[in-house]
C-alpha positions in Angstrom: -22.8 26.8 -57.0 -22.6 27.6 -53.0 -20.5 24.4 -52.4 -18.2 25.5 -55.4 -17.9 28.8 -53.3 -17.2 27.2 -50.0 -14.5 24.5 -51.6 -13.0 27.8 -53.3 -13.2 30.1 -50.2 -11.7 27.0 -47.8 -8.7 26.5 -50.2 -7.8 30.4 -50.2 -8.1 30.0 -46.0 -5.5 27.3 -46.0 -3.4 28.6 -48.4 -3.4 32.1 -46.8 -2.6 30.5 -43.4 0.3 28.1 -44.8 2.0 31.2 -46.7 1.7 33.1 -43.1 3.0 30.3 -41.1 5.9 30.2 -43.5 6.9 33.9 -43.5 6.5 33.8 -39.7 9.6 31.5 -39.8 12.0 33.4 -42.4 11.2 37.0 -40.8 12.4 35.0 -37.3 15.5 33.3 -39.9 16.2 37.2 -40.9 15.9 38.6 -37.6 18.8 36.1 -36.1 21.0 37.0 -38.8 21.8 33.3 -38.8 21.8 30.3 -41.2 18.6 28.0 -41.7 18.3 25.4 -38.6 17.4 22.3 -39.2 13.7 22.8 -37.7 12.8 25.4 -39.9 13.8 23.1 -43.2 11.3 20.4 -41.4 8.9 23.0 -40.9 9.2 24.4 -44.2 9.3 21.0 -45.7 5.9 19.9 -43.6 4.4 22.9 -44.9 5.0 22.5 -48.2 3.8 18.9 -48.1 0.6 20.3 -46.1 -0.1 22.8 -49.6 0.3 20.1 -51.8 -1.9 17.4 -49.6 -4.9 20.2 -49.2 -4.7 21.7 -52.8 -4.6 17.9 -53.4 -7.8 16.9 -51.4 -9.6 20.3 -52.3 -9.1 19.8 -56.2 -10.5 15.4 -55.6 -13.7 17.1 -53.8 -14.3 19.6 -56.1 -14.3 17.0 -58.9 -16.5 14.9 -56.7 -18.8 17.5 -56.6 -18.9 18.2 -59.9 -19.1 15.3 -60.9 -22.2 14.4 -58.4 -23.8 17.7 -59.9 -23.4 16.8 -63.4 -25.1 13.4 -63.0 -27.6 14.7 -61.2 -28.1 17.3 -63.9 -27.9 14.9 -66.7 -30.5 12.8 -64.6 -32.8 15.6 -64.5 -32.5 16.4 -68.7 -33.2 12.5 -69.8 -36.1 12.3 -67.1 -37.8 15.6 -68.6 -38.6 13.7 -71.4 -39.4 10.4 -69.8 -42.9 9.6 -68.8 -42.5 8.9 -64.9 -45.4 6.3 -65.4 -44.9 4.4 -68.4 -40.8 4.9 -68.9 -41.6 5.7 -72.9 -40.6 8.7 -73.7 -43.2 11.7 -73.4 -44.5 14.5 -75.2 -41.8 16.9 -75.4 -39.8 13.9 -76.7 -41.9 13.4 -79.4 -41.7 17.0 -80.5 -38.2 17.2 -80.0 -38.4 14.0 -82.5 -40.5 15.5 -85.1 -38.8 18.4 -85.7 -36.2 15.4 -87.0 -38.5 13.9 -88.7 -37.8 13.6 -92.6 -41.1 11.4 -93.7 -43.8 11.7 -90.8 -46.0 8.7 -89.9 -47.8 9.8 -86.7 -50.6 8.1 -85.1 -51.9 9.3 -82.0 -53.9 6.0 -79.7 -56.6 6.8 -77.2 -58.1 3.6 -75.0 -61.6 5.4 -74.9 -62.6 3.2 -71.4 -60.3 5.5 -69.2 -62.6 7.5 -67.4 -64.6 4.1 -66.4 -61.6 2.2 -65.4 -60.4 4.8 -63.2 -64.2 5.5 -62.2 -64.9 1.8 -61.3 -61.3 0.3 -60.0 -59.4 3.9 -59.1 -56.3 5.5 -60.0 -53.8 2.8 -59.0 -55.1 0.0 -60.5 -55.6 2.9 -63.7 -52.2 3.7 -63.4 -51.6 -0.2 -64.0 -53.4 -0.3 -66.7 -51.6 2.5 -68.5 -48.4 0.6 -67.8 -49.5 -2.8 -69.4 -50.5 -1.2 -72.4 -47.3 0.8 -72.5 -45.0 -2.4 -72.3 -47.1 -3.9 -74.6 -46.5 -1.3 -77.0 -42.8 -1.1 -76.3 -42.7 -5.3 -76.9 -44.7 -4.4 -80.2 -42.3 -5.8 -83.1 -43.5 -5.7 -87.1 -41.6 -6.3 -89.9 -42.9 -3.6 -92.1 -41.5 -1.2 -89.1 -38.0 0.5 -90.0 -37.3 3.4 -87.6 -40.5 4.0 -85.0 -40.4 5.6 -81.5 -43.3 5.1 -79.2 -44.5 7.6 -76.6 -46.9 8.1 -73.9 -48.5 11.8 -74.8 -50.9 12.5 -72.2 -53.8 11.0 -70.1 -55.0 7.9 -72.1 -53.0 8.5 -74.9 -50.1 6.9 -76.2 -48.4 7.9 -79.7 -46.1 5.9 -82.5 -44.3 8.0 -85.1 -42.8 5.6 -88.2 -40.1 7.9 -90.0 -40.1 6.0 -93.1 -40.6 6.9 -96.7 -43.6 4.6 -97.4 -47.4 3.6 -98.6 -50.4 4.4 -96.8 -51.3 0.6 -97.2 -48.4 -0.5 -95.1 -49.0 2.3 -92.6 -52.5 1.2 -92.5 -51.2 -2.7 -92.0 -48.8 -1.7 -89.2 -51.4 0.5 -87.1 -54.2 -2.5 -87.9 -51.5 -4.6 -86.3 -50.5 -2.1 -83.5 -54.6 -1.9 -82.6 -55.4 -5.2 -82.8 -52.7 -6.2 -80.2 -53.5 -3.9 -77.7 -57.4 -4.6 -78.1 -56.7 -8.2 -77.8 -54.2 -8.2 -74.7 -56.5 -8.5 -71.4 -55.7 -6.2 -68.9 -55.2 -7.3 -64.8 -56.9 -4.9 -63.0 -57.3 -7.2 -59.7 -56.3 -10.8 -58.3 -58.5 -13.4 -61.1 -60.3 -10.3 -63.1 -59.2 -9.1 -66.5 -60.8 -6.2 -68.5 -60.1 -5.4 -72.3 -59.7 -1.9 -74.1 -61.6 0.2 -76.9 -59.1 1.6 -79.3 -59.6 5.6 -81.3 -56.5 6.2 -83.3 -55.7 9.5 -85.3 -53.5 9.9 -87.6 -51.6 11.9 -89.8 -48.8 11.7 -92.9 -46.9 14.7 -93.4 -44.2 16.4 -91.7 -45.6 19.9 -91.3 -48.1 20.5 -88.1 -47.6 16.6 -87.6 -48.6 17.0 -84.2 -51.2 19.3 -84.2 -53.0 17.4 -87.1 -52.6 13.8 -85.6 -54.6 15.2 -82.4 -57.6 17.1 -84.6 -57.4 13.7 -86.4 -57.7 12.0 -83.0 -60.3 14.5 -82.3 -62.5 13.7 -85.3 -62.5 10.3 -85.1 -63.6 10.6 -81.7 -66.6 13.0 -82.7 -67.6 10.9 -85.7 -67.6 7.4 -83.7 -64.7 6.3 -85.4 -62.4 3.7 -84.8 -59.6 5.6 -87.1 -59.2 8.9 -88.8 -56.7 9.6 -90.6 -55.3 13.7 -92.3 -52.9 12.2 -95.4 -53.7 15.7 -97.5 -54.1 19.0 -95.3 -56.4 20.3 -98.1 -58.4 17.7 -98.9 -59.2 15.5 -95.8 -59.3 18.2 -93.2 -62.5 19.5 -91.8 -63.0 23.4 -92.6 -63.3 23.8 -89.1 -60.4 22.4 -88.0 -58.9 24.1 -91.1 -59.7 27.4 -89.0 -58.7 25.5 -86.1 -55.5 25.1 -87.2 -54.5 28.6 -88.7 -55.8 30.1 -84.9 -53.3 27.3 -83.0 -50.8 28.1 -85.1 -51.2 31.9 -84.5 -51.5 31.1 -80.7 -48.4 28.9 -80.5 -46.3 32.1 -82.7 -47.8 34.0 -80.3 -46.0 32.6 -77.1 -43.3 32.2 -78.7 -42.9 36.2 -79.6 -44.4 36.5 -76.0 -47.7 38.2 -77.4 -49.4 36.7 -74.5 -50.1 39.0 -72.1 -52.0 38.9 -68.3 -54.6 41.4 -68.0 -56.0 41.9 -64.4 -59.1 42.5 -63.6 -60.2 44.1 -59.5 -62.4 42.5 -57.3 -63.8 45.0 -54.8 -65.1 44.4 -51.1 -68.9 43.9 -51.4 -69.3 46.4 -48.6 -65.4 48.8 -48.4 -65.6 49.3 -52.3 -61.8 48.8 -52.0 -59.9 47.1 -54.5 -59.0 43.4 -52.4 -57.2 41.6 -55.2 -57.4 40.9 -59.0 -57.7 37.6 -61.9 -55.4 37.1 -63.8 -56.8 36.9 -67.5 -54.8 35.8 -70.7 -54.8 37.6 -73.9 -53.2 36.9 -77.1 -52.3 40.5 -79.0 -51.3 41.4 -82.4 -47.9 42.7 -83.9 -49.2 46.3 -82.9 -49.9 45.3 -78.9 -54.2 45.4 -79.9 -56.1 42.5 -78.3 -56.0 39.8 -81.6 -57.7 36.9 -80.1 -59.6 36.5 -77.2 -59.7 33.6 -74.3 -63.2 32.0 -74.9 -61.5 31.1 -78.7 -57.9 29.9 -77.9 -58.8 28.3 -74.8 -60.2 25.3 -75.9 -57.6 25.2 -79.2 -55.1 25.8 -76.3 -56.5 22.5 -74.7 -56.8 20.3 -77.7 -53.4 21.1 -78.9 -51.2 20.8 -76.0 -50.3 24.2 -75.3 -52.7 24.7 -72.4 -49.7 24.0 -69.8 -47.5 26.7 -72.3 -50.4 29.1 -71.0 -50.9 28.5 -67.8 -46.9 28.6 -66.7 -46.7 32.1 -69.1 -50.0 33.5 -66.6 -48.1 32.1 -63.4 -45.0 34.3 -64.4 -47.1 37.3 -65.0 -49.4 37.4 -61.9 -46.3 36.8 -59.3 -44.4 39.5 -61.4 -47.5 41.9 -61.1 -48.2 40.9 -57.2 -44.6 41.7 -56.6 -44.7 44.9 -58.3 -47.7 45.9 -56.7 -48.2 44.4 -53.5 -51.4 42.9 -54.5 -53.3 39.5 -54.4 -53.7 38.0 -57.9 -56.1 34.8 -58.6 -54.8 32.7 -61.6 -56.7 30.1 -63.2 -55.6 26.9 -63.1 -57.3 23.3 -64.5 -57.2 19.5 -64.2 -55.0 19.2 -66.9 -52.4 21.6 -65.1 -52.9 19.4 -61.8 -52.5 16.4 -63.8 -49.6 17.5 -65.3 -46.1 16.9 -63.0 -44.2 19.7 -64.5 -46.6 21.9 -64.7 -47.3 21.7 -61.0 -43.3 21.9 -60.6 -43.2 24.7 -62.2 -46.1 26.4 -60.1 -44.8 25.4 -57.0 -40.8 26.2 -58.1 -41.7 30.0 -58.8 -44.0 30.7 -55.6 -41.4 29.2 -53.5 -38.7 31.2 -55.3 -40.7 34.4 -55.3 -41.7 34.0 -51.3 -44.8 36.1 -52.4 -46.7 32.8 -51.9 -49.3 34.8 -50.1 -50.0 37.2 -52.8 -50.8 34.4 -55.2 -54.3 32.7 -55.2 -55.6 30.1 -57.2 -58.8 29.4 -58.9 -60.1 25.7 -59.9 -62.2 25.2 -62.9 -65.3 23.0 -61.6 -64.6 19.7 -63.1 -66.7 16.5 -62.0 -63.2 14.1 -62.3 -62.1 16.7 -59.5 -64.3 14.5 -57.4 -62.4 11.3 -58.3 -58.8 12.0 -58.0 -57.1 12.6 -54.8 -54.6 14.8 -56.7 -56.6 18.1 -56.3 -56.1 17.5 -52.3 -52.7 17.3 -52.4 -52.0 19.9 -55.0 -54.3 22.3 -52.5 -52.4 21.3 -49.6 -49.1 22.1 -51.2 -50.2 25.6 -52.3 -51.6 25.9 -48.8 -47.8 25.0 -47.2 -46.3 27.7 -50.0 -49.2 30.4 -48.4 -51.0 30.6 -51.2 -54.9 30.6 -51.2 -57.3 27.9 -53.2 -61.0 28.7 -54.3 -63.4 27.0 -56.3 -64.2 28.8 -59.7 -67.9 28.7 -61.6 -69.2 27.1 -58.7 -73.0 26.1 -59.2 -72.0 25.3 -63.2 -74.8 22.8 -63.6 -76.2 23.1 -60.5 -74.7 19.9 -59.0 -72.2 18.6 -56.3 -72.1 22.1 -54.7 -71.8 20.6 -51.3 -69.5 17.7 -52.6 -66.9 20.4 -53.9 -67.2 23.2 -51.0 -65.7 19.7 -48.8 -62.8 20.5 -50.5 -59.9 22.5 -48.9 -60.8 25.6 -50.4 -60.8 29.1 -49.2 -62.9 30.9 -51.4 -65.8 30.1 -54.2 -67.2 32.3 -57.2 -70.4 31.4 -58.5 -70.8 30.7 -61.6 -71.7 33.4 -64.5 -74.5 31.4 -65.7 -76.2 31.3 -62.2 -75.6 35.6 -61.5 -76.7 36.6 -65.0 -80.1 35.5 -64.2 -80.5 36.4 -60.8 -82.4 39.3 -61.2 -85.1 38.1 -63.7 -85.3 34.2 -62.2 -86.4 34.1 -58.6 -85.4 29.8 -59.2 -81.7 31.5 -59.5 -81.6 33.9 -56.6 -82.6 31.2 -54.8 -79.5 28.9 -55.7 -77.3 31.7 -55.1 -78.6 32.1 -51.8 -78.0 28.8 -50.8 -74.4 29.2 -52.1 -73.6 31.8 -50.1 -75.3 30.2 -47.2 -73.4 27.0 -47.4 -70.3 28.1 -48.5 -70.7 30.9 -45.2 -71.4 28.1 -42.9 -68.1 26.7 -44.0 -66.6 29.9 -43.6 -65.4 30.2 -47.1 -65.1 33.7 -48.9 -68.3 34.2 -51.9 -67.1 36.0 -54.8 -69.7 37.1 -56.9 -69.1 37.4 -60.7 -70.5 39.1 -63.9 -71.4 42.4 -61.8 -72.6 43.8 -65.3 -74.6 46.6 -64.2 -76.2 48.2 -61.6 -79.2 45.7 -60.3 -77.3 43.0 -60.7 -74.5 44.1 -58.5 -76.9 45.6 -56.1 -78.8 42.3 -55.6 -75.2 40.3 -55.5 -74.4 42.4 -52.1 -78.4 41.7 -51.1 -77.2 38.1 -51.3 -74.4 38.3 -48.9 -71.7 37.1 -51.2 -67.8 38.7 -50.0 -66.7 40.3 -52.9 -68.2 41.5 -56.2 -66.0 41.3 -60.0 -67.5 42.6 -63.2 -67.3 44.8 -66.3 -69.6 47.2 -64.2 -67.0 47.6 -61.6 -63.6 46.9 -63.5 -62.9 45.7 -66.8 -59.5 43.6 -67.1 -56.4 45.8 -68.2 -52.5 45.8 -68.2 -51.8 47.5 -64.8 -53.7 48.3 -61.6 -56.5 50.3 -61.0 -55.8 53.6 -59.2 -59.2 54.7 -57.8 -62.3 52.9 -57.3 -65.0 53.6 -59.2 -67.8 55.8 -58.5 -70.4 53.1 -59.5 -69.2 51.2 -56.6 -69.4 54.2 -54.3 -72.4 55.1 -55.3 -74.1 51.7 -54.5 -72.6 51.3 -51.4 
């Protein structure tokens, strides 16, 4: 749009100037009383040529540049819903797809050695795994096969959708084919060594909820230790829990659609100012009537099992910049391995602190995840926050009570231990002692504590015995819609 501005502005310069030089030489014709000389024809001449040459060469550039904007632009809209890695089309494709879909076949393929591929051999050599399965499937050819698209979903998990009016048998005969094909390919993964994959499929025939169903399909099979699973009749082959399941994603997904989710924030005070220092950022789904209808700890996980967890995360990331900006405050949002994971997500993030320049207002908290540890993407997704100004800590640290040192070597700035760890410190003399050695290490590493689940008022005393930086808690603040005005006299009164 700038360089549409500049062509524009340039072409009113010249023509401004060639209209001046021109009237410059009739006011000097009017002023001699005398008859055009033959210079000022030439000049007149030259500068009509000159208006026609620059309007001429002004119009070819703009078309160049819209042109070069427009294939860019195009470029950009078919590679949304291209998997970079594979080349098959990806998720939203596949959505996009079903909502075309007039007889749904949709099975959903998971190679279950993943984790100990990328575990033994690493993420290239992963990565070219993923790619020789995906050009397998592409080759894949079947006679019974009318109109199919194949896809690469997510991590591990590839997808074929048959939109044909047909039997279950010859749906069952084409996915036996499309299993057996990839099981029996052997994969390269170095110079003279060749590994072969485990196959889960889910699947699912109808068009309504296709994709939703195929993954709780994929689910189950996975739960049961089955090679397929397949949902044919929502009422009579669907768990009752995923039956339950289902009714709360489908609320969840209306929900961000009528932008029912909401951020809450909840204050985390200075351990020893009692000042507010900077908030989380907490998702809640309400109702029709703006009351609380479902809470995190439910559509989380159906969040995570049906896709929308990215849908969530970017709709937090809009509100906690919006709320920093608004009030000059530090917000912490949550953010997973599936959100690192996933490219646009991480565009997205990145896109919006950068556009917002409130970078510095805008922290982030990592779920503790033991494939952080394997992946070098968490590093550079850190560093990249760290270049937009943005702060990184380390969320439920302690969770388990393992690879505390391994994760506070990470390029964080802060850590919160973990709920389960503070909610017994003040029975368990095992726990105080693991928090103490928390805040001890991470200190030595000069990394901010944060202590969470300050639910009354011997635990939060014994959090600030402990050393730990800041406190967070239902005692101190619960989460709410806008900021908190004055600090609570709980936390005065323990100071």
């Amino acid at each position: 749009m700038r360089k549409r501005y500049w062509i524009i502005g340039a072409s009113c310069v010249v023509l401004l100037a060639t209209a001046l030089i021109a009237a410059f030489y009739i006011y000097q014709l009017f002023q001699d009383h005398t008859t055009f000389p033959g210079n000022v024809w030439y000049w007149l001449t030259l500068n009509t040529w000159i208006i026609i040459s620059v309007a001429t060469i002004i119009y070819l550039l703009h078309v160049a540049v819209y042109q070069t904007r427009r294939k860019r632009w195009l470029s950009i809209i078919r590679n949304a819903h291209v998997d970079y890695l594979t080349g098959l089309p990806n998720q939203y494709q596949l959505i996009k797809d079903l909502k075309h879909s007039e007889h749904t076949n949709l099975a959903f393929l998971k190679f279950n050695n993943y984790n100990s591929i990328l575990n033994t051999y690493g993420p290239a050599v992963t990565d070219g795994v993923v790619k020789q399965v995906a050009a397998v499937l592409a080759a894949f050819e079947h006679p019974l096969m009318q109109k199919s698209g194949r896809y690469y979903i997510q991590q591990a998990v590839f997808a074929v959708l048959e939109d044909q009016d047909t039997s279950y048998e010859n749906i069952a005969t084409i996915t036996k084919a499309i299993v057996k094909n990839i099981m029996n390919t052997r994969y390269q993964v170095g110079d003279d060594e060749y590994i072969a994959l485990n196959i889960t499929v889910g699947a699912v025939r109808q068009n309504e909820d296709a994709f939703m169903l195929a993954n709780m399909a994929l689910q189950e099979a996975e739960s049961q230790k089955l090679q397929f699973y397949l949902i044919d009749d929502l009422q009579a082959n669907l768990p009752a829990i995923y039956k339950r399941d289902l009714a709360l994603t489908q609320a969840l997904l209306q929900g961000i659609q009528d932008r029912r989710l909401v951020a809450w924030f909840q204050p985390i005070y200075h351990a020893r100012q009692h000042t507010v220092v900077k908030y989380e950022c907490l998702a809640r789904l309400l109702d029709e009537k703006q009351q609380v209808k479902m809470s995190p700890n439910v559509f989380m996980p159906l969040a995570h099992r049906a896709n929308l967890y990215h849908m969530v995360t970017r709709v937090m990331v809009k509100h906690a910049l919006r709320f920093a900006e608004r009030n000059e405050v530090v917000v912490n949002v949550n953010i997973s391995l599936s959100d690192i994971n996933n490219r646009r997500t991480c565009d997205y993030i990145f896109h919006k602190i950068k556009q917002s320049s409130h970078g510095h207002l805008i922290h982030f908290e990592l779920l503790e995840n033991e494939a952080i540890m394997e992946s070098a993407a968490i590093v550079r997704f850190i560093n990249r926050l760290h270049d937009l100004g943005s702060r990184v800590g380390m969320d439920d640290l302690g969770k388990g009570y393992s690879n505390i040192e391994r994760l506070l070597n990470l390029p964080i700035d802060f850590v919160k231990i973990d709920r389960s760890i503070m909610e017994n410190i003040t029975q368990n003399l095992e726990m105080q002692q693991v928090a103490k050695g928390i805040v001890r290490l991470a200190h030595k590493k000069r990394l901010k504590v944060v202590a969470e689940y300050c639910a009354d008022a011997d635990l939060t005393r014994l959090a600030k015995d402990l050393g730990v930086d800041y406190l967070q808690g239902y005692y101190l603040g619960k989460p709410a819609p806008g900021p908190v005005i004055d600090a609570p006299a709980t936390a005065e009164a323990n100071g």
